[in-house]
Each structure stands twice: as structure tokens, then as C-alpha cells.
C-alpha positions as CSV (number, residue, x, y, z in Angstrom):
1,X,144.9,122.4,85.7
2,X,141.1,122.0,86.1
3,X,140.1,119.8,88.8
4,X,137.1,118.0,89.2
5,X,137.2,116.7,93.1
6,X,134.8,119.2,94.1
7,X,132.9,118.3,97.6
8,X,129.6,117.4,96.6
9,X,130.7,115.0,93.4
10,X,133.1,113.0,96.3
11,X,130.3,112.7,98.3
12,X,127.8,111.1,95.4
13,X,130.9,109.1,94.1
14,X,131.6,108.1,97.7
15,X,127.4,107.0,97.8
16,X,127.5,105.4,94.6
17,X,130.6,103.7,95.3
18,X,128.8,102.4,98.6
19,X,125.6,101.3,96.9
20,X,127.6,99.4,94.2
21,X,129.7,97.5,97.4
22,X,126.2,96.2,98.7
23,X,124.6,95.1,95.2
24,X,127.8,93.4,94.6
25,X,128.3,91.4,98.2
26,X,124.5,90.7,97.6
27,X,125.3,89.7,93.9
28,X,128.2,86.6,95.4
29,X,126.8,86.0,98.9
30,X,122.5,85.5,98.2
31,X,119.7,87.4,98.9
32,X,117.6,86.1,102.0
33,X,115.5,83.5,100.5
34,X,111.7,84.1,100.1
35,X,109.3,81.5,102.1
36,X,108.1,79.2,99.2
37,X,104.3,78.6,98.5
38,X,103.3,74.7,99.9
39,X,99.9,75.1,97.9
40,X,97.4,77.6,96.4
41,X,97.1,80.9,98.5
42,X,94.5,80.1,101.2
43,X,93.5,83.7,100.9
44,X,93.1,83.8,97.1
45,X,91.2,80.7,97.2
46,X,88.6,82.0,99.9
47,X,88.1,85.0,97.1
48,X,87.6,83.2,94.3
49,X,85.1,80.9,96.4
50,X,84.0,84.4,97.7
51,X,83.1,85.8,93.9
52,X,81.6,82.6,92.9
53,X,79.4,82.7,96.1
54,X,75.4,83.8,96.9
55,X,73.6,84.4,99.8
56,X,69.5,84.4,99.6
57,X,69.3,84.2,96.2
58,X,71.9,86.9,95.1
59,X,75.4,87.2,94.6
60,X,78.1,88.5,96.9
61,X,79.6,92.0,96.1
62,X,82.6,92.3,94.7
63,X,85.8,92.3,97.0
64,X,87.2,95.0,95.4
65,X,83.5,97.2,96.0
66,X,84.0,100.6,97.5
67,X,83.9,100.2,102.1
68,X,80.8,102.0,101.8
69,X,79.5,99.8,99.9
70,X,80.8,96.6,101.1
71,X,79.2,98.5,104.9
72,X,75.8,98.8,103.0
73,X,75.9,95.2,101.9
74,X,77.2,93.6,105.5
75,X,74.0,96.0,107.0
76,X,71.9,94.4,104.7
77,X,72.1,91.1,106.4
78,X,70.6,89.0,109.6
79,X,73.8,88.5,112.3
80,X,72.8,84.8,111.3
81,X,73.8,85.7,107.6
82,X,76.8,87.9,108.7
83,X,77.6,84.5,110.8
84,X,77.6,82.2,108.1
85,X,79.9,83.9,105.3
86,X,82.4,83.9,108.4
87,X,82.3,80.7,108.6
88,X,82.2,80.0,104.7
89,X,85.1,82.2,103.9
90,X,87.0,83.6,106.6
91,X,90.0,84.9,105.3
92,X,88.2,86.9,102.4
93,X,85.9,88.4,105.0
94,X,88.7,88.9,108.1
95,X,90.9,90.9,104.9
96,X,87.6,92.8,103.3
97,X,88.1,96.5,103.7
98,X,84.2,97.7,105.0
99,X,83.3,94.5,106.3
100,X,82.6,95.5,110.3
101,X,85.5,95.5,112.3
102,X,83.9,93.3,114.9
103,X,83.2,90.8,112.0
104,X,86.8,90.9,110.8
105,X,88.1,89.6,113.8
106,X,85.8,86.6,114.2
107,X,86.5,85.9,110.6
108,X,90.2,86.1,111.4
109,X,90.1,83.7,114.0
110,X,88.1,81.5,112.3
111,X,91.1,81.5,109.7
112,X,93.8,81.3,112.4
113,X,92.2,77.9,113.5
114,X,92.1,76.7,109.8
115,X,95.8,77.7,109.7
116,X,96.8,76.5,113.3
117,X,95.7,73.4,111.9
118,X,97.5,73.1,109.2
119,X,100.6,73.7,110.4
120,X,100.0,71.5,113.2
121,X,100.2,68.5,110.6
122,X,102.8,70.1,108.7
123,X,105.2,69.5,112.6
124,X,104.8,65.6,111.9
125,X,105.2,65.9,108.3
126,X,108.7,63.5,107.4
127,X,108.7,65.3,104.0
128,X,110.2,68.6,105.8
129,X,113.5,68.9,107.2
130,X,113.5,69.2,110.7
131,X,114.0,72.8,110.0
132,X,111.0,73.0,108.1
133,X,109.2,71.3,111.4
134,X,110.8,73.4,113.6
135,X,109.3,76.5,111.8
136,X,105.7,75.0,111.2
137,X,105.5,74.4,115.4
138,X,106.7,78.2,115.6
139,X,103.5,79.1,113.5
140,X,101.2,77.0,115.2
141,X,102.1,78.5,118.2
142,X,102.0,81.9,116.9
143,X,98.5,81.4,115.2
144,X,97.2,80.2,118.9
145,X,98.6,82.8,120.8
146,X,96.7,85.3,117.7
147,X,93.6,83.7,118.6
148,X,93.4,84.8,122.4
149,X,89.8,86.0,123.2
150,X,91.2,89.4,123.9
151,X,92.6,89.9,120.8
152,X,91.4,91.8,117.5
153,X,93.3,90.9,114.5
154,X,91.8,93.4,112.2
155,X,94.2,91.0,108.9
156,X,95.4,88.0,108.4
157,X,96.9,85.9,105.5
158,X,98.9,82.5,106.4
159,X,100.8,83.0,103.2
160,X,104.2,82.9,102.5
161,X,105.8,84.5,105.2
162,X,102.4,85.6,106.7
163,X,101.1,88.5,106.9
164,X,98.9,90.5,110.4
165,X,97.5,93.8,111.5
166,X,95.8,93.4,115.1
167,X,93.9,96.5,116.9
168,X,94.4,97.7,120.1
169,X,91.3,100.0,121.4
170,X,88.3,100.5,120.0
171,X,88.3,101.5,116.4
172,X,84.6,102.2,116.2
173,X,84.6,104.7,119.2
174,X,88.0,105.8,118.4
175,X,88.2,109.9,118.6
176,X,91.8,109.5,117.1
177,X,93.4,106.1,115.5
178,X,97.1,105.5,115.2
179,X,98.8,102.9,112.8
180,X,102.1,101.4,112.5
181,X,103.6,100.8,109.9
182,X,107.2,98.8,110.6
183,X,109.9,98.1,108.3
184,X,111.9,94.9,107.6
185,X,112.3,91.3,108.5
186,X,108.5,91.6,109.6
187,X,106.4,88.5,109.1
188,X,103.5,86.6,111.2
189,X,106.6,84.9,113.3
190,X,108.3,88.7,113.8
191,X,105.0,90.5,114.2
192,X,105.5,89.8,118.4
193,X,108.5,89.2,120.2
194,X,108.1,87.9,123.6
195,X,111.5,88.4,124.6
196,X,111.8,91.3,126.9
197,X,115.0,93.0,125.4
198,X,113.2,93.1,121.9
199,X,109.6,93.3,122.8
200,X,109.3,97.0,121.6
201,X,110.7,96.5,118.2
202,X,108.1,94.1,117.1
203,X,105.0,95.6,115.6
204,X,102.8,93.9,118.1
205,X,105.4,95.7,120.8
206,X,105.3,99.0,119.2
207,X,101.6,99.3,119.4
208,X,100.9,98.4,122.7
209,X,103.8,100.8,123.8
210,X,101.9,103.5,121.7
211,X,98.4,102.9,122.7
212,X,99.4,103.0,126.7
213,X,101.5,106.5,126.5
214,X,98.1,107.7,124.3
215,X,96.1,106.4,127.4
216,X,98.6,107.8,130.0
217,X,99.0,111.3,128.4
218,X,95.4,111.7,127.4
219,X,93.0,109.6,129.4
220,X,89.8,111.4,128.3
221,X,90.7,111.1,124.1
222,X,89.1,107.4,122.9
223,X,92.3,106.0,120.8
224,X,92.9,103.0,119.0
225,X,96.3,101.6,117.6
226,X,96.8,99.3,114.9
227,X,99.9,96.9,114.4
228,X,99.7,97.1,110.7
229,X,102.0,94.4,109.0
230,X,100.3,93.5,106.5
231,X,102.3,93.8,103.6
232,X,105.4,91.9,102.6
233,X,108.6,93.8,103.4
234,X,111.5,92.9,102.2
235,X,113.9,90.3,103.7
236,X,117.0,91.8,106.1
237,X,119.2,94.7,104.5
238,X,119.6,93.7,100.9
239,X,118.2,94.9,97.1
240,X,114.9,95.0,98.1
241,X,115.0,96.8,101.1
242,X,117.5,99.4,98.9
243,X,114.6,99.8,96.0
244,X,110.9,100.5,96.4
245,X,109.3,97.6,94.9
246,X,108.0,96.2,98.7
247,X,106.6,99.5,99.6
248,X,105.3,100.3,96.3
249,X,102.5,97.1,96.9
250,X,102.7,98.0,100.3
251,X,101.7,101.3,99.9
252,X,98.8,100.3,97.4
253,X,97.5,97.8,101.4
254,X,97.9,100.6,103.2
255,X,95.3,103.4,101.5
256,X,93.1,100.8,101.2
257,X,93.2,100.0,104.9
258,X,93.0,103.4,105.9
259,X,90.4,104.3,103.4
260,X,88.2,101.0,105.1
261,X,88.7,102.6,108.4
262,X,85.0,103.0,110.5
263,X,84.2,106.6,111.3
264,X,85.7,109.4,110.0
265,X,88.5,110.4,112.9
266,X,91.9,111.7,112.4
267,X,94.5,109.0,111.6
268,X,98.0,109.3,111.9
269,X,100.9,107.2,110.2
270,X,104.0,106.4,112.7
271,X,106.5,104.8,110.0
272,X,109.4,102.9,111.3
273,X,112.7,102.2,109.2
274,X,111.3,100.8,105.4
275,X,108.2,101.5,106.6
276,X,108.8,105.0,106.3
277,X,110.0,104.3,102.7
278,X,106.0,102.3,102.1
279,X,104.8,106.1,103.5
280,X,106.3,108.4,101.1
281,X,104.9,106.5,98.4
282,X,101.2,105.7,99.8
283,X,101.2,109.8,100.6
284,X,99.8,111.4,97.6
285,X,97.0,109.1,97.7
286,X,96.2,109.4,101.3
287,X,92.7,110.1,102.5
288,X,92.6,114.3,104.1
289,X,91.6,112.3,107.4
290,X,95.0,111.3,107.6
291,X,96.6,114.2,109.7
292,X,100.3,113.0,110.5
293,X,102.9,110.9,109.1
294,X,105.3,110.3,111.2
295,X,108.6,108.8,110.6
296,X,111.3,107.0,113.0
297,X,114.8,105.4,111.7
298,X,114.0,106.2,108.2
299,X,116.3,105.8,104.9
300,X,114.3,108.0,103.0
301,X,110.9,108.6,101.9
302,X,111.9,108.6,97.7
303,X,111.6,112.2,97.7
304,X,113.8,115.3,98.1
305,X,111.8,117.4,100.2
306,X,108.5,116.9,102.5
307,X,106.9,119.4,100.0
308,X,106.7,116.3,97.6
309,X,104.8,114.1,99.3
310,X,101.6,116.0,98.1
311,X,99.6,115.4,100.9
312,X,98.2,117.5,103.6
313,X,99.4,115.6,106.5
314,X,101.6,117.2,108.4
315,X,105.2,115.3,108.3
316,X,107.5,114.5,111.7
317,X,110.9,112.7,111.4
318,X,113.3,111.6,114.3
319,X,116.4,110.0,114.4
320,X,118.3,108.5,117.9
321,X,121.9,109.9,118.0
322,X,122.9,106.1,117.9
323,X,121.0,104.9,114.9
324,X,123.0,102.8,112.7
325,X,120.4,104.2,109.3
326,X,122.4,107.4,109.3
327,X,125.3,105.7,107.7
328,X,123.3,105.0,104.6
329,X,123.6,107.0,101.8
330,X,120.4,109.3,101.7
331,X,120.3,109.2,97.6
332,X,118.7,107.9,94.9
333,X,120.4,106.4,91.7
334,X,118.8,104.0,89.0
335,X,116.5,103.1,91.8
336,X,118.7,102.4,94.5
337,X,118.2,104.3,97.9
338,X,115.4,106.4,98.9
339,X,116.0,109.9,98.7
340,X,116.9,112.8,101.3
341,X,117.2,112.5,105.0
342,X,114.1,113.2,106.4
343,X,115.2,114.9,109.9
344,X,118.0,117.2,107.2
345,X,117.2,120.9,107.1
346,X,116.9,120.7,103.2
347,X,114.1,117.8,103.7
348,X,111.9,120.3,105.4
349,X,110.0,117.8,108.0
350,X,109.3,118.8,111.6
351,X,112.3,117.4,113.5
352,X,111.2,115.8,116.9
353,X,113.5,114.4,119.4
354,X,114.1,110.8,120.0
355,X,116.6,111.4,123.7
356,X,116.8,107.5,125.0
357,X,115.3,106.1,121.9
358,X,118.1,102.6,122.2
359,X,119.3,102.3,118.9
360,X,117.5,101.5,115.5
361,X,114.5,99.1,117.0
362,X,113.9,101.6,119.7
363,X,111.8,104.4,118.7
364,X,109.1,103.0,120.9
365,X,110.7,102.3,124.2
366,X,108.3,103.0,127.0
367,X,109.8,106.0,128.8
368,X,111.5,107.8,125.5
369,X,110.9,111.0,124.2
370,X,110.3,109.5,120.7
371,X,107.4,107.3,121.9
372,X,106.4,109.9,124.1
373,X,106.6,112.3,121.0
374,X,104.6,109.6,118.5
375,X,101.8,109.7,121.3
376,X,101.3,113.2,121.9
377,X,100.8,113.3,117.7
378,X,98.4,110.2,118.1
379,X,96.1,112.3,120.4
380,X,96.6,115.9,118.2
381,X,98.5,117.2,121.7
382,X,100.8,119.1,119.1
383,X,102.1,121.7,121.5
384,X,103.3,119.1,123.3
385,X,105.9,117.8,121.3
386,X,109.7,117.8,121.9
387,X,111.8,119.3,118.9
388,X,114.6,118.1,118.3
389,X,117.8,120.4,120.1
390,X,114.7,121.4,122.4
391,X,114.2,124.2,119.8
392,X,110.6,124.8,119.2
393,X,110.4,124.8,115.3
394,X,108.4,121.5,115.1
395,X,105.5,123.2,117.0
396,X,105.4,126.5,114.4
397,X,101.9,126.8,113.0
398,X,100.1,124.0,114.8
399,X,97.6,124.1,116.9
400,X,95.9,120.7,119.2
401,X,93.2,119.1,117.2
402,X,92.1,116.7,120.3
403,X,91.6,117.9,123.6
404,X,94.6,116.1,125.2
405,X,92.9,115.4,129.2
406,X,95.6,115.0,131.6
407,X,95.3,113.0,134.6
């Protein structure tokens, strides 16, 4: 008698089987509700009054323009001109990909304020539950602590959920810049966490981790990080973080933010969880300044082998020993999952390790070999990597594109 239970059809059965289990418990038990709109997008409306604006005479360039040309058009203007279109529309020029960096961030807290405000009315507002209050005081809070003197908020969109990206370093001086690109459950209320036990698995937290180790390995390389969260990712462990429709847009944020980046240093990606998923996909349309993509925690990166991402960054993966996301089913079916394992020998990535990485959230624990890893890629230290197993096939054909001064 024929049979047909071979070993690899149990095992995509067995994955089906698991991915059918989770549509159907989402199916009877919700999804995680999306954060509805209380009016018309504050950022959409500072565009449209953007686009329908003039300044001496002329109209404004469209948002969409090329960064060189929206550079060549912010250069073109008196810092008292500069000065009043942040003040006129703030959140089109704090999100406007060529608009000067230092401009962006006085535009930005120009917008926080605006949205501080609001939700400051919206805590004494007896039309919301006291839920609904609750969470407006949260935001209020969070959009004050944002607008700090000392810090650089590079995107910001009060929307929904909210979106951020803030900078640590300087991104004009920058010799190498890092960005980070997290995964789910992240929002304007998630992007820091001030509690100590889950500090580093915030964006914020991840950053600021990165950018010190860059600082401590390599004093004499200029680096600058960016907590880059601005995109909508999907809401806990559900469909959408199981399909690519969240990293798909996100993907579409993320060339354009690299692509508006000042200068033209090396940039490297360090993608964690669903971030890593937003990666694969923004990959073939990556700038050649983008050097690394590095991935922590991932699920998949919707392709069967590094080879496919069509891009000439070169591609990392690690994965702590006690990381729940090896349990998932690395497949994709009818959309559903995302592809090979990334640190698996058929994947073809360069496998680093992650020793002491705590779990899931903590790929960027100060003190780990995975942050300590992301870092020594950040400053183009590449010989100074730890492979995974302590073998040294990670390191095979690479050679240190930043001089990496040690203390």
C-alpha cells in the first residue's frame, strides 16, 4: 500500500493546520481593535493646507517632490521664511522627507504642542469613558515628555494610534547611521517604556542602547540612530501580523525615509520581530547606501532565501535560544506567514549570535552579544562580529568599511 505520510508533507500539514488554529481563534475571539479617527487627520490636513499654500508670491513644492528637491527649495529661503511655514504647517514640514533635519524637529514640536493640547481637553471631555480619559492623559504626557529640548523627533503624526521616529546623534555629521525598525504593538504610547524591566524593548529603548555600544566600541566613528516607528504595525499576534499588508505600507515609509536621509553615509537596517517582515519587502527598493539589514526575532522576511531580497546589503539574522518566534511556522500559504527562517542554513543569511539576548524583546539588552553584534555592524566593525556557534562564517568575505577606534 502506497503511503503518503512522508516527513516534509506532516510538517506543512502540521503548519497549515497551525495557521488555520490561529485564523480561527481570531475568527470567534476579535481581532485587537484599531484606535478610531475623532476627526480629520491632523497630518493630512496640514498637506492639503500645505499644497494650497504660497510663500513670496509662489507656490509651495509638492510634498511628494524628490529630497533634493524639496533641500533645493528649503535653501532657497530666509531662516525667517523657513521659520514661518513651521509654524504654518508643522506636521507637513516635521514628516517632509528633504526638509532639513534641524527644521523637522522644530516643526515636530511645534505639532506635539498642538497635539498636547488637544488631548489635554480631550482628559476633561464627559463624552469619553473614563477609559477613553485615561488614554488621552497618557498621550498628553507622552507628547510632553517628546517635546524635551534635548530631543529630535525626526516624525510625528498624532493619528490614530500615533505614529514617531526620534534621532539620537547627529544625522548631518553622521559617518555611519543606524535605524530601527521594531515590530508589533508599537504606537506613540509604546514607542518608550519607562519601566526598567521593559525599557529595551521599546523603540525609544532600543536606540539609545544601540547608539551608546556604537559610542563605546567606536568612539572616533560619528554615528547617529534612529527610533523609526513610523508606520502602523499591526495590533498584538493576530491576521495582520500573520500577512504582509502592515509592512507592505510600511515598507513603502521606510525607502522614503532612508532615501530623505542628509549625506550620503552608510545606513544599516536592524529589524526586530514584524519589523523584519516590513524589511524583506522595502529590500529590493533600497538605496546602494544601505549596507546592512539586520534582522532580530524574525518570522520571516516573505522570501525563501536571502538571495531574494535583491539588494546589495549584506543580510545578518539572530535568534536567542529562548525566543518564543521559533515556534511559528516559517511558511507561506495564501498569504499567511512569512517565509523561511532567516538564521536556517537553507535561508543563506549571516548567522550572528544573540548569547544573553532575554527572550523575544531583548535583542538590545545592554551587555548582550546581539546588541553588541547590531553595533559593531552600525560602525562597519565587521570582523568584529560574533557568529553564531562562535564559528566564523558570518565574517567570510567582509572586510570593515569604518575605521572602528577603540578606546
Amino acid at each position: 500500500m502506497t503511503s503518503f505520510d512522508t516527513s516534509p508533507q506532516l510538517n506543512v500539514w502540521r503548519a497549515l493546520l497551525a495557521l488555520a488554529v490561529v485564523f480561527v481563534m481570531l475568527a470567534t475571539t476579535g481581532w485587537t481593535a484599531l484606535r478610531h479617527h475623532r476627526s480629520a487627520a491632523p497630518l493630512q490636513a496640514s498637506v492639503s493646507a500645505w499644497e494650497h499654500g504660497s510663500i513670496a508670491g509662489r507656490a509651495l513644492p509638492d510634498v511628494g517632490s524628490s529630497p533634493t528637491k524639496l533641500a533645493r527649495f528649503f535653501a532657497s529661503l530666509t531662516d525667517a521664511q523657513r521659520a514661518g511655514l513651521v509654524q504654518r504647517y508643522p506636521l507637513a514640514v516635521g514628516n517632509m522627507n528633504g526638509a532639513p533635519v534641524e527644521l523637522r524637529y522644530n516643526a515636530n514640536r511645534v505639532a506635539l504642542d498642538q497635539a498636547r493640547k488637544v488631548e489635554r481637553k480631550r482628559m476633561h471631555d464627559e463624552r469619553l469613558t473614563p477609559s477613553g480619559q485615561r488614554e488621552a492623559g497618557q498621550r498628553m504626557h507622552r507628547f510632553e515628555a517628546m517635546m524635551e529640548p534635548d530631543r529630535h523627533i525626526l516624525a510625528f503624526d498624532p493619528d490614530g494610534a500615533g505614529r514617531a521616529a526620534e534621532v539620537f546623534g547627529d544625522l548631518n555629521r553622521a559617518e555611519r547611521i543606524s535605524v530601527v525598525v521594531p515590530g508589533v504593538d508599537t504606537d506613540v504610547l509604546t514607542f518608550q517604556r519607562t519601566n526598567a524591566s521593559r525599557k529595551y524593548s521599546a523603540p525609544v529603548g532600543m536606540a539609545q542602547s544601540l547608539y551608546a555600544t556604537e559610542r563605546e566600541i567606536s568612539p572616533a566613528t560619528r554615528t547617529a540612530v534612529i527610533a523609526w516607528a513610523d508606520y502602523t504595525s499591526p495590533g498584538g499576534l493576530g491576521i495582520e501580523s500573520a500577512t504582509a499588508m502592515r509592512a507592505q505600507s510600511g515598507a513603502v515609509r521606510l525607502n522614503a525615509l532612508v532615501r530623505g536621509l542628509p549625506g550620503s553615509s552608510p545606513v544599516s537596517l536592524f529589524c526586530h520581530s514584524y519589523g523584519s517582515v516590513l524589511c524583506g519587502l522595502a529590500a529590493p527598493e533600497l538605496p546602494d547606501r544601505v549596507a546592512d539589514i539586520a534582522v532580530a526575532g524574525s518570522p520571516g522576511m516573505r522570501v525563501a532565501k536571502a538571495s531574494h531580497l535583491r539588494t546589495s546589503a549584506h543580510v545578518w539574522a539572530m535568534r536567542d535560544a529562548d525566543d518564543w518566534v521559533q515556534d511559528v511556522p516559517y511558511l507561506e500559504v495564501g498569504g499567511l506567514g512569512h517565509g523561511e527562517d532567516p538564521v536556517s542554513s537553507a535561508f543563506g543569511a549571516r548567522v550572528l549570535s544573540a548569547r544573553e539576548a532575554k527572550g523575544h524583546g531583548g535583542y538590545f539588552e545592554p551587555g548582550t552579544d546581539s546588541v553588541a553584534n547590531f553595533a559593531e555592524i552600525g560602525v562597519g566593525a565587521y570582523h568584529s562580529v560574533q557568529c553564531a556557534d562562535d564559528a566564523e562564517a558570518c565574517r567570510v568575505g567582509l572586510s570593515d568599511t569604518a575605521s572602528a577606534g577603540r578606546a
